[in-house]
N, C-alpha and C positions, 0 to 999 in steps of 0.2 A: 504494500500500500504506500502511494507519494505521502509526503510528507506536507506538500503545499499545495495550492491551486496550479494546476495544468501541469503538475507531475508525470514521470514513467513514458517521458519524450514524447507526450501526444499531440498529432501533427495541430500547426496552430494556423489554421486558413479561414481569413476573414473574409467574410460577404458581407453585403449591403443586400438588406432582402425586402421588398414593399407586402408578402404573401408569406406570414410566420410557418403556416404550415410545413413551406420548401423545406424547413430544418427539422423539422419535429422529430425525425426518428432516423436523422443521416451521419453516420458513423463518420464522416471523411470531415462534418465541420463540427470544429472545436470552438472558435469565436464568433457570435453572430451578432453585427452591429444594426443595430435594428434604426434606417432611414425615419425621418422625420414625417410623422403623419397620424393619426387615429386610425383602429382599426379595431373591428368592431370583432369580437369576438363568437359569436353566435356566424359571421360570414366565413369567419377562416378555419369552420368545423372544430371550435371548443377546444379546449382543453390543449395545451403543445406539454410534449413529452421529450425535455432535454435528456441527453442521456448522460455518462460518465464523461471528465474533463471537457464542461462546455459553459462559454461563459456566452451569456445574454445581456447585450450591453446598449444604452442607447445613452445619448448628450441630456444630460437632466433638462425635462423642461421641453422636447422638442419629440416625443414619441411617447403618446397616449393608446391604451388599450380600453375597450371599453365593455362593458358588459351590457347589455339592454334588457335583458330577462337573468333568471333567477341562475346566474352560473355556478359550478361549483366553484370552481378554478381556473385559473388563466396558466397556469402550469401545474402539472402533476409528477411526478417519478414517485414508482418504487425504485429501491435500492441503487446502488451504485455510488459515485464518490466525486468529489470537484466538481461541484457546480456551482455557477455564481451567475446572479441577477445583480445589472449597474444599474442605476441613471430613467428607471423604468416608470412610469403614470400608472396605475390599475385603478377603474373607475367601475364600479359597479352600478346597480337597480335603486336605487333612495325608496321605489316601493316594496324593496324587500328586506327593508331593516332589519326590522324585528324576526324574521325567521329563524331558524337556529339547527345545526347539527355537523358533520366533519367537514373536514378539508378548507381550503383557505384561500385567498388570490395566489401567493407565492406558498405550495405545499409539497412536504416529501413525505418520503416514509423511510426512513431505514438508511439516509442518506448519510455517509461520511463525507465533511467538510465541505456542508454547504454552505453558501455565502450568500444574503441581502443585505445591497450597500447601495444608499443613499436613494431609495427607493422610495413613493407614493402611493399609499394606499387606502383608497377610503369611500364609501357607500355598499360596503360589500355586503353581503347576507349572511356571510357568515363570518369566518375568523381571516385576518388579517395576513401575516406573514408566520408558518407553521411547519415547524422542522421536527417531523414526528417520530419516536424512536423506530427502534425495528419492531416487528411482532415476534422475531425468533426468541424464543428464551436462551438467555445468559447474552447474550448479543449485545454490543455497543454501540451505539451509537455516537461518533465522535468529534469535537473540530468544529461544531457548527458555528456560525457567527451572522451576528445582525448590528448594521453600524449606520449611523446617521440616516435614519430611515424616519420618514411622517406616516405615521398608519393612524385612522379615524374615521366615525361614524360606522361602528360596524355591529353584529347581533351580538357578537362571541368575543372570544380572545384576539387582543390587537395583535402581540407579538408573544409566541411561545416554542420554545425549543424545548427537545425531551433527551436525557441521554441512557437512560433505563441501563448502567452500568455495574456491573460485578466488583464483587471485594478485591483488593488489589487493583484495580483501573479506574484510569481518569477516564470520563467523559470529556471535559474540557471545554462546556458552550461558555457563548460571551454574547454580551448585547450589551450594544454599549452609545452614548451620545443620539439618542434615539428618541422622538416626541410621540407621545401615542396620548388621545383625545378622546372623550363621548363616545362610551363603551357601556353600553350599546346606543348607537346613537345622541339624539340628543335629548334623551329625555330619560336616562337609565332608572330614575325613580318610580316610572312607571312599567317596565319590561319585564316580563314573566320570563324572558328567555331564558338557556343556560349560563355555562360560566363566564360572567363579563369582566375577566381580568385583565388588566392593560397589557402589562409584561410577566408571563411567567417564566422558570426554567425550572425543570423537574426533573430531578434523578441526573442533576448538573453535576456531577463530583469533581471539583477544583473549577466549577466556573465563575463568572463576574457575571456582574448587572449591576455599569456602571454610567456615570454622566448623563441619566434618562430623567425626562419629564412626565409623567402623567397628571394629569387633568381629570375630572369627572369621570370616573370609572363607576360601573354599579355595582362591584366587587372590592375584590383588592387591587392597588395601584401596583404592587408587586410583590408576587408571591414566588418563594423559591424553597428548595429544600437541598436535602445532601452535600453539603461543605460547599455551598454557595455563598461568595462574598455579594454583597450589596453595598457599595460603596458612593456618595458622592451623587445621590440622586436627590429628584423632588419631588414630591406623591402630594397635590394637590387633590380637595373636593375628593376621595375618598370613598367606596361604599354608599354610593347613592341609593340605592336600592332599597326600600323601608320592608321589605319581606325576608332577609336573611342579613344577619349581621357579622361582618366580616372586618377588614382593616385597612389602612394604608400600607402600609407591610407586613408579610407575613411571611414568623419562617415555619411552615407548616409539618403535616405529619412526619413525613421521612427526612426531615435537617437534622442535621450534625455536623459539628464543628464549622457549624454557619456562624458566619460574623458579619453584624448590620451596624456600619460605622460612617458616621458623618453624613448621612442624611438629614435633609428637610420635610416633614409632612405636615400639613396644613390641610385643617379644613374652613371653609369660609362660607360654605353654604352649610347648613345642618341641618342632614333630611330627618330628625328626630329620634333616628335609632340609638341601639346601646352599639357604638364601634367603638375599636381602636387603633390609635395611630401607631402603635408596633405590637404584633403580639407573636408569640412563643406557643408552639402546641403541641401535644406529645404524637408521638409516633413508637416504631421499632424500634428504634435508636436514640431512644431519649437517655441515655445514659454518656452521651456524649454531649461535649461543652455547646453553646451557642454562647455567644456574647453581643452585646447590643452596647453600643459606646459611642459618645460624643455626639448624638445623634440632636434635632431640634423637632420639638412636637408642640405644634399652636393650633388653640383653637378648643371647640367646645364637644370634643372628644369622649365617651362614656370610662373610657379607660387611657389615659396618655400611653401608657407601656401596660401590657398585660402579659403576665407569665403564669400558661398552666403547663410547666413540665418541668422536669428535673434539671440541675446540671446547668442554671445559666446564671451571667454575671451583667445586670445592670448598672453600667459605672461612667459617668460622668456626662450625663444626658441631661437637654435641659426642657424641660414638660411646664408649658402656660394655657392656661385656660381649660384644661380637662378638668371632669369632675372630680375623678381621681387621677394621681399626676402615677404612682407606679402599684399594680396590682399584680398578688402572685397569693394562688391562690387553685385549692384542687380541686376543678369543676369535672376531668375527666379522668385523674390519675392522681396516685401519690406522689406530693412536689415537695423534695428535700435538695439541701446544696442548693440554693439559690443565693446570690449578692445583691444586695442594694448600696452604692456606696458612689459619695461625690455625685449623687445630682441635684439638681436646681430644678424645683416645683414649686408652682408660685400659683396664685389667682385660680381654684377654685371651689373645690368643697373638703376633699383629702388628701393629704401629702400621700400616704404611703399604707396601703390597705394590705393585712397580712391576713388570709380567712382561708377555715376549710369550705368545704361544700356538699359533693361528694366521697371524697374523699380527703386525706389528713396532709397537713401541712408541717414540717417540719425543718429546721435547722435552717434558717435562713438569719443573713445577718445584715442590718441596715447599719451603715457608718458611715459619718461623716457627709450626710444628705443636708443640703439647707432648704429650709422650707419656710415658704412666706406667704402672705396672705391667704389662710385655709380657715375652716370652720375644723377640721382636726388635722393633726399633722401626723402621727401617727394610729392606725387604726387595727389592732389587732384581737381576732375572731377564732385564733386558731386553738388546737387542746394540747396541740404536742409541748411535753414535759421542756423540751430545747427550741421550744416554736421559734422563737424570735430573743437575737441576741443583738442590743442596741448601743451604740457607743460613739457619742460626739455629733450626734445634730441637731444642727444648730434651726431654731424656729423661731423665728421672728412674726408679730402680726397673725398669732395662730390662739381663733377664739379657743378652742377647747382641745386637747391632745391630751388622749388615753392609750399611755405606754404601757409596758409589758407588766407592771406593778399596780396599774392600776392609779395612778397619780392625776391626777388632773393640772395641765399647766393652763394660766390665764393669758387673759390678750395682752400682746406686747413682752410677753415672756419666753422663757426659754429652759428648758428640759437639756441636762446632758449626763452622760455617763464616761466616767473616762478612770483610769488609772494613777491619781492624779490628787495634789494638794489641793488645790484650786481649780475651776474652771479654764481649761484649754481654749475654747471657741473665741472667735471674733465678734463681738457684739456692739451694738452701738452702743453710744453713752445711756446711762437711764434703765440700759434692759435689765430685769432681775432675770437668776437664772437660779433654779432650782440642780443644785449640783450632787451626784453619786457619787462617792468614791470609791471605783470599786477595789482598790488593793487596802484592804486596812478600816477603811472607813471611816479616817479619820480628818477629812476634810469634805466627809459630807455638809452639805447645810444649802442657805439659801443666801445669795450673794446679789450684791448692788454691781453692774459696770461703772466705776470711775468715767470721767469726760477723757484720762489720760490710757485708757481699754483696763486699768489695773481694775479689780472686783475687794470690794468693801463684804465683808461678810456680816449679815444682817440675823442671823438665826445659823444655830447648829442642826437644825432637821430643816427638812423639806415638805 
């Protein structure tokens, strides 16, 4: 197998063709530059069928395909490897939005290193640009990539690659610098269709989904699993869909040692459901790390961060205007090993919600979180003996917070735990802070902050 596009010396002879079909199934051409013009695909008998090392290429902007009725696809393959879409327009039916079921404008099945780059896709009826694994079992699917592409207005999935890979092997998809829009259409809040996620990649093992925009999705803005990095994207409007509640990102069933770093997710419309703008879910593999870090989550969010599985570290994210800023918490599994530490939740009903459900919650440890303006800052519901172990956060502008003790801190106060004479935290002037010590206990009490950060001690208990 080549290792790159148009590998294993296959000959590379360019046409100009006004009639797509000429190529559809001709061994001898390898690049086909597609001339300047519409063409309607219902006249050039449906569906073109590239085969192995062929690339489809046209000058962005100057060669539209179009669909008039309900197509499936404007290209199809099973199997085979090196294929690449340039520069392409695919325009679908606008009265077949809403329909819903397989295949896509740009779709494979089983293809190693496919490529859509800088491609247009939008009115289609069903899914977007779709690089589907193989159906053989243990089979990989490898290499895919999708890069500076516009895919919008469609029933289904804007862009999704699959790598359905074995222990031992990368997959290796990528999507990357990519805008995907109004999924499904424009009005996802009202669309009974299937799955309307912007960007997915599934059974990616070592892949990215990176530098992407999504907008208005009626699902999640992007969902990935199996050591999928997400880095460096923006997941606006979110879950429009008021019949199933899903999230801005999501590392779903089968992620492991997925890491969601330095994203943006914003919501600004709020279709009224309970979402969230990152959530964590368990699968087979939940006994391995995810990590969610550095990330920004704005907006009126039912959960800022939600975590129901094992094994993850929420560290240094900062969550505004959700009701709850970080929730972890066993709706479908037992949730042990989890971190909360260094993030910033501010503006709106709970810092930091630790509860069972279904199932029992245990060993999680929140540190060094700052929390401000909440009606509680921290809120813990859970039974396990090691539930929650708290140390050094700081709460500012926090009416009522019920820690692990059961303490009540007041507004404008602050709650801390540390190992420690004195209070550690940074506080404004003025804030009392009700202090733990946990080595000794002999600098518990209830302290004044000085104008110069030093703490006045005003009581030996709390």
């Amino acid at each position: 197998m080549a290792d790159g596009f148009g590998g294993d010396g296959a000959e590379r002879t360019a046409r100009t063709v006004l009639q797509l079909q000429s190529f559809a199934e001709d061994p001898d051409v390898s690049t086909v530059e597609v001339a300047p013009g519409t063409y309607d695909l219902g006249e050039i008998g449906g569906p073109v069928h590239p085969t192995s090392h062929t690339t489809i290429s046209a000058v962005p902007g100057t060669a539209k395909i179009i669909a008039a009725t309900d197509e499936y696809a404007f290209t199809q393959t099973d199997g085979g490897e090196h294929i690449r879409w340039e520069g392409l327009e695919i325009e679908g039916s606008p009265s077949d939005i809403d329909s819903n079921g397989y295949s896509g404008a740009i779709y494979t099945r089983g293809v190693d290193y496919a490529e859509a780059v800088n491609c247009h896709v939008y009115n289609w009826s069903r899914n977007g640009i779709w690089f589907r694994a193989s159906d053989t079992a243990g089979d990989v699917t490898r290499g895919c990539r999708v890069s500076g592409c516009h895919v919008h207005d469609l029933s289904a999935l804007g862009i999704n690659i699959e790598g359905v890979g074995v222990d031992g092997e990368m997959a290796d998809l990528r999507i990357s610098d990519s805008y995907v829009h109004h999924i499904p259409g424009s009005t996802p809040e009202t669309s009974d269709s299937g799955t309307q996620t912007g960007i997915g990649a599934e059974a990616a093992r070592g892949g990215t989904v990176s530098g992407c925009v999504t907008w208005q999705t009626g699902q999640e803005g992007i969902r990935a699993d199996d050591s999928v990095s997400i880095v460096a994207n923006t997941v606006i409007d979110p879950a429009q869909r008021t019949d199933n509640n899903r999230a801005g990102i999501a590392a779903t069933a089968g992620a492991q040692r997925a890491t969601i770093t330095g994203n943006c997710v914003r919501l600004e419309t709020d279709p009224g459901t309970d979402d969230d703008g990152i959530l964590a879910v368990p699968g087979p593999n939940a006994g391995e790390n995810i990590a969610i870090s550095g990330n920004t989550v704005m907006g009126p969010f039912y959960r800022g961060i939600s975590v129901n599985r094992p094994s993850v570290a929420v560290v240094g994210n900062s969550v505004d205007g959700a009701y709850s800023g970080v929730v972890v918490w066993g709706e479908l599994e037992d949730v042990t090993g989890v971190s909360v530490g260094h993030n910033t939740l501010s503006d709106g009903s709970r810092g930091v919600v630790v509860r069972d459900a279904n199932y029992s919650v245990d060993e999680v440890a929140l540190v060094g979180n700052a929390i401000t303006a909440m009606d509680q800052g921290i809120r813990e519901r859970a039974t396990g003996e090691a539930a929650v172990e708290a140390a050094q956060n700081v709460m500012v502008s926090v009416t009522t917070n019920y820690d692990d003790t059961g303490a009540l801190v007041i507004n404008g106060g602050a709650y801390e735990s540390a190992a420690a004479e004195t209070p550690q935290g940074d506080y404004p002037p003025g804030t009392i802070v009700r202090f733990e010590d946990s080595d000794g206990g002999s600098g518990t009490g209830t302290y004044l902050t000085a104008k110069d950060g030093s703490f006045v001690q005003l009581a030996s208990s709390i």
